[in-house]
C-alpha positions, 0 to 999 in steps of 0.5 A: 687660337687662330684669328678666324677662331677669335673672330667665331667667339667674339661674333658667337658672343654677342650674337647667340642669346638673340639669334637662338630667341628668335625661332629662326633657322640663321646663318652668318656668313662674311661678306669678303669671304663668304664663309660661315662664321655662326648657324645657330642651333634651329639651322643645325636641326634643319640641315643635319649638321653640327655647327663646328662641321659648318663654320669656315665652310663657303655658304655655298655648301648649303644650298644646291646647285641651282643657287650659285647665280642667285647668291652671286646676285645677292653678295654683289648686291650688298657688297654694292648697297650694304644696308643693315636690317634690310631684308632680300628674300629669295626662293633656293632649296637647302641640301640636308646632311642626308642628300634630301633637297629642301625647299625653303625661303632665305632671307638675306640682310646686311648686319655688323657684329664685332666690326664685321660686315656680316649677311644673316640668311634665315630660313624658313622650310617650304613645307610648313603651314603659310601661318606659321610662315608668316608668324615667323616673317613678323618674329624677323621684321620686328628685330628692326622694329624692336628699337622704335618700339623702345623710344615710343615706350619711352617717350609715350609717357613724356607725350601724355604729360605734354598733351596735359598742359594744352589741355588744361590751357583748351579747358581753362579758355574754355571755361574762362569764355564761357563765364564771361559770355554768360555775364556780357555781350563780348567784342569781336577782340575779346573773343579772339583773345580768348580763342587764340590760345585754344587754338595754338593749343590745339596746334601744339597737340596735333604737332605732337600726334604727328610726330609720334604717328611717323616714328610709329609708322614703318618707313616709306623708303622715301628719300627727300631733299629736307631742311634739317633743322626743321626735322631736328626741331620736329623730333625735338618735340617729342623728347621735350617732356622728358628733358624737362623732368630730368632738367637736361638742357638741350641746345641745338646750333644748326644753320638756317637753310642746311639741306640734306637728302634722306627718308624723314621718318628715319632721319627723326628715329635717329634724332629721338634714340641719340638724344634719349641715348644722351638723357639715359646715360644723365639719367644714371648719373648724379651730375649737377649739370645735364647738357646736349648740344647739337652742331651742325656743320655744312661743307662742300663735301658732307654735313657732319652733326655733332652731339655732345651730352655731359654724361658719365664717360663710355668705358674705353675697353666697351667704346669699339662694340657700342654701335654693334648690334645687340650690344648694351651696357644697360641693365636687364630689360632697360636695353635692347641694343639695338638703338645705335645700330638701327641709326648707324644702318639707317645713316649707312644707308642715307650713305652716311656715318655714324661714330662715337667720336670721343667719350671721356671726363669732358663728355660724350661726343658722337659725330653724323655725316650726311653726304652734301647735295650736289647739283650734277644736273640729275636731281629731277631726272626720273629714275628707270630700270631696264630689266633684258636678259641681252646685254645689247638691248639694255643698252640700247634701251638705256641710251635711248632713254638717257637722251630723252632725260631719264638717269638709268640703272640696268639688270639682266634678269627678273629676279636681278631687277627686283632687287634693284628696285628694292635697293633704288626707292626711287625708281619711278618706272620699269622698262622689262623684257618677258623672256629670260632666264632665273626669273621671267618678265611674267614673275617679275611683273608680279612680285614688283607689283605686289610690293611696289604698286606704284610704280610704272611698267612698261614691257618691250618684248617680242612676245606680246602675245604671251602677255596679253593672255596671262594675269600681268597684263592688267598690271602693265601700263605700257607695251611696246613690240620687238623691234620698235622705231623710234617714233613708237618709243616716244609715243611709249615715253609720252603715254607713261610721262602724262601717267607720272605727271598725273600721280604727281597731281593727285599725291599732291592734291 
C-alpha cells in the first residue's frame, strides 16, 4: 500500500461517520499539495463522480476556469493563517461529470485529521431554496459549536447546584432579618451584618451567570491584552461544583500580573474543556487521590501552561490522534470529539500550541503556549487595509499611512481584502479603491459591512461619481478623489480619527 494510500485510510477513518452525518457536499483537499484526500458520498452525487476517480486529483479539477485566482487566494490564505474551523466563504461554480456548470457556495475551513493540515470545502448548490441554504449553514457552523455545547451540558448541572447554596445564604438572611425586625428596633450595624452576606451572595451568582453567558456566546474575534490569572479563576468558577463532588482538588500557580493577548471568550472555553477533560478521565477512575494542578511559566519568548491531572495513563498507541478532530476514546454519546481539537484551534490561532506532553503512571500532563507580548512599539497603532488593485498605489497609500502611526496590511482586490479582514479582527478601518477586478469596491463595500458593521470605510478612487448613485454609499464614512494632495489626506485622516475616537467613547460608556 502507497503512503498516499495510508494517508486516504487513515483520514477516511476517522472522518466518514461525521462528514457523511453532516448533509454536506465536503471535500478534503491537502493544503501542501492540494490534492483530494476524501469527498464524501453528497459531493459524489453532486458532481457525478465516484470518489476513487477524485482522490489524488488537484481541487482544481472541480471548479471551472474561473476559479483559479480565487483558490490561490484561499490556499495562501491559509497557508499564511491556518486556523481550524474557521469558515471563508466564496461564490465558484463546480463542472459536473457531464459538463454542466454549477453554481454553488464553498466553504473553505482549516481542519487537522491524522496530523494532516487539511482544507474541508463544503458546497451548497445555488439552485436550492434560500431555506434550506441556511439550514445547511447552521447544520456547519454547529461542528465548531458542538463542543461549547458539550461543556455547558456538563457543567449546567454543577452551575445550579451552585446557585443552591447563595440562595439558600439570601433565603436564610432574609428570613433571619426579618425575624429579628419583627421583635426590635435593629442598629444601623446589625442590619449591615445581616445585609452583607445577601449581598455577596448576590455577587457570587452574577459572576456565575457571567461566566456561563461568555461561554454560551459565540466568539467576538476580539483580541485583548488580559491577566490570565484572572481568566483561569474566572473559568475555574464554573467547574467549581462538579470537582467538589467528585473530590478532584484543583490548584492553580500562576504569577501575579502574567499577561497574554487573546479572545477572552475562547481562552476560557479552553480552560473549562481541559479541566472538565482532566475531571473525565478521574471520573472513570477509582483513584483514591484526584489532583489538577496548573503551572504557569512566563519567559521572554512565550507563556507555556501546564496542566497536570493523576488520572489513569492515555494509552500510547491513541497518544498521536487525541488532539485530531472526531477522535474520542469515550463511550458512545459521552464524547463528541471535538473538545481538544476546538482548544488546539483556538490556541493555534492565538498563534499558540497545544500538546500532550506526557501521559503515563505519574499522570497526564498537557502543555499551552501563548506567544509572549512584545513591545515593538505597534501595540496602540490602529490597524488598516488598503484594498487597490494597483500595486504603486497601495504602496503609496500604505507609506502614507504608516507616517501618520497606522500599522498596514494590503490586498489587491475586494474579494482578497474581505478575507483580510476576516483574518485580522483587528482591522479598525478600510481604505478601498472602487474599480478592480474578481470583486469590485461596490461588493466589497457591501459584504464588509454586512459582516463587520463596525468598522470604518474610506474610498479613494477616481470614480466617485459612480459611488454617489449606488446603495454603498450611505455605508462610507469617508471619500477621497483620485489623485489627492496631502493636505486632503489629512483632512480624510482627522475625519475618521475623531470617528474612532468617538465609538471608542461610547463602547466604553
Amino acid at each position: 500500500m502507497s503512503t498516499q494510500d495510508v494517508k486516504h485510510e487513515e483520514i477516511t477513518k476517522e472522518v466518514r461517520p461525521w462528514l457523511h452525518r453532516l448533509g454536506l457536499p465536503v471535500v478534503l483537499v491537502e493544503l501542501k499539495t492540494l490534492e483530494i484526500i476524501y469527498a464524501n458520498y453528497q459531493f459524489e452525487e453532486l458532481m457525478g463522480v465516484a470518489e476513487e476517480n477524485l482522490v489524488q486529483q488537484s481541487w482544481s479539477v472541480l471548479f471551472d476556469g474561473k476559479a483559479k485566482e480565487t483558490l490561490n487566494s484561499i490556499s495562501d490564505l491559509y497557508n499564511l493563517e491556518f486556523e481550524v474551523f474557521t469558515p471563508v466563504e466564496h461564490d465558484l461554480s463546480i463542472v459536473r461529470k457531464s459538463g454542466r456548470s454549477v453554481p454553488v457556495i464553498c466553504s473553505f475551513s482549516g481542519i487537522v485529521v491524522a496530523g494532516h493540515e487539511l482544507l474541508m470545502v463544503t458546497f451548497f448548490d445555488h439552485t436550492k431554496g434560500v431555506k434550506e441554504k441556511q439550514k445547511l449553514a447552521e447544520d456547519l457552523k454547529s461542528v465548531y459549536h458542538m463542543a461549547k455545547l458539550a461543556d455547558l451540558g456538563k457543567i449546567a448541572a454543577s452551575v445550579a447546584h451552585e446557585m443552591n447554596n447563595p440562595l439558600m445564604v439570601i433565603q436564610g438572611q432574609a428570613e433571619l432579618l426579618e425575624l429579628k425586625a419583627s421583635k426590635n428596633a435593629l442598629s444601623e450595624e446589625e442590619v449591615r451584618r445581616l445585609v452583607d452576606p445577601i449581598y455577596r451572595s448576590v455577587e457570587r451568582m452574577s459572576q456565575i451567570v457571567t461566566q456561563m453567558k461568555n461561554i454560551a456566546r459565540a466568539p467576538d474575534g476580539k483580541m485583548d491584552k488580559m491577566d490570565l490569572a484572572r481568566v483561569m479563576n474566572e473559568g475555574l468558577l464554573l467547574v467549581q461544583h462538579r470537582s467538589n463532588f467528585l473530590g478532584v482538588e484543583i490548584k492553580v500557580e500562576c504569577p501575579a500580573g502574567v499577561m497574554v493577548k487573546g479572545n477572552r471568550t475562547q481562552i476560557e472555553q479552553v480552560v473549562v474543556n481541559m479541566i472538565n477533560n482532566a475531571m473525565d478521565a478521574m471520573e472513570e477512575a477509582s483513584y483514591e487521590v484526584r489532583k489538577i494542578t496548573i503551572t504557569v511559566t512566563p519567559s521572554s519568548d512565550y507563556t507555556l501552561v501546564e496542566i497536570w491531572n493523576t488520572g489513569p495513563a492515555i494509552p500510547k498507541e491513541v497518544q498521536d490522534s487525541i488532539l485530531n478532530p472526531f477522535f474520542t476514546t469515550k463511550a458512545v454519546g459521552k464524547g463528541t470529539g471535538l473538545g481538544l481539537s476546538v482548544c488546539s484551534g483556538i490556541l493555534r490561532a492565538h498563534k499558540g500550541s497545544l500538546k500532550l506532553k506526557y501521559s503515563n503512571d505519574k499522570g497526564t500532563c498537557f502543555e499551552m503556549k501563548f506567544p509572549a507580548i512584545k513591545d515593538d512599539g505597534s501595540k496602540d497603532k490602529v490597524k488598516a487595509l488598503v484594498v487597490d488593485d494597483e500595486q504603486l498605489v497601495r504602496r503609496v497609500i500604505k507609506e502614507r499611512l504608516e507616517e501618520e502611526g497606522f500599522q498596514v496590511i494590503t490586498a489587491k482586490n475586494g474579494q482578497e481584502g474581505l478575507e483580510k479582514v476576516i483574518s485580522h479582527p483587528d482591522v479598525a478601518i478600510v481604505f478601498t479603491d472602487l474599480k478592480m477586478p474578481v470583486m469590485d469596491g461596490m461588493e466589497f463595500i457591501r459584504q464588509v459591512r454586512g459582516a463587520f458593521p463596525e468598522l470604518l470605510v474610506v474610498v479613494i478612487s477616481g470614480f466617485l461619481d459612480s459611488l454617489d448613485t449606488s446603495e454603498a454609499s450611505v455605508s462610507v464614512d469617508e471619500k477621497l478623489d483620485k489623485p489627492f494632495t496631502s493636505r486632503q489626506f489629512r483632512e480624510v485622516l482627522s475625519s475618521v480619527q475623531k470617528k474612532m475616537d468617538g465609538r471608542r467613547k461610547i463602547l466604553a460608556a
